[in-house]
C-alpha positions in Angstrom: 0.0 0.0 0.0 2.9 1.9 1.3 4.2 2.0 -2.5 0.8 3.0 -4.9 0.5 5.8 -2.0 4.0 7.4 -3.0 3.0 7.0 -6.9 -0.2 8.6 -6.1 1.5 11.2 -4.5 4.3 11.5 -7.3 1.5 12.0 -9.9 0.1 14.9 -7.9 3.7 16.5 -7.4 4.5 16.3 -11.3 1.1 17.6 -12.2 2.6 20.9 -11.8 5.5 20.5 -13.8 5.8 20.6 -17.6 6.4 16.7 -17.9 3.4 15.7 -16.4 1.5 14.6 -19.7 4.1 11.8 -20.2 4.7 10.8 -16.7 0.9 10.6 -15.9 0.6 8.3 -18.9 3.5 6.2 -18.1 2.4 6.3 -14.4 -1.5 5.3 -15.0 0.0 2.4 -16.6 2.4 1.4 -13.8 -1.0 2.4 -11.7 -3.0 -0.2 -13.5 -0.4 -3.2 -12.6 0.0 -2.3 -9.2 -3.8 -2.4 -8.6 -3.7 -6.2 -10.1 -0.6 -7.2 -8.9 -1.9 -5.8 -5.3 -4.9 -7.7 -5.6 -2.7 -11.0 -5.5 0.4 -10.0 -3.1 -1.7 -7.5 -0.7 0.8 -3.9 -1.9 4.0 -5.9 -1.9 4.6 -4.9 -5.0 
């Protein structure tokens, strides 16, 4: 949990920063396989 909660909070920090676009993109997909993969190992990943 630990782990999706820094993302989350990553995604919000870059969202004021010209980058942002590409690394929401790139982190709604990382997003995506965390929520499945957290499904299985309970956040470990």
């Amino acid at each position: 949990m630990g782990s999706v909660k820094a993302i989350r909070n990553a995604i919000l920090l870059s969202s004021q920063k010209p980058f942002s676009k590409i690394f929401q993109r790139l982190a709604n997909k990382s997003m995506e396989g965390l929520n499945i993969s957290s499904n299985s190992t309970s956040g470990a990943a």
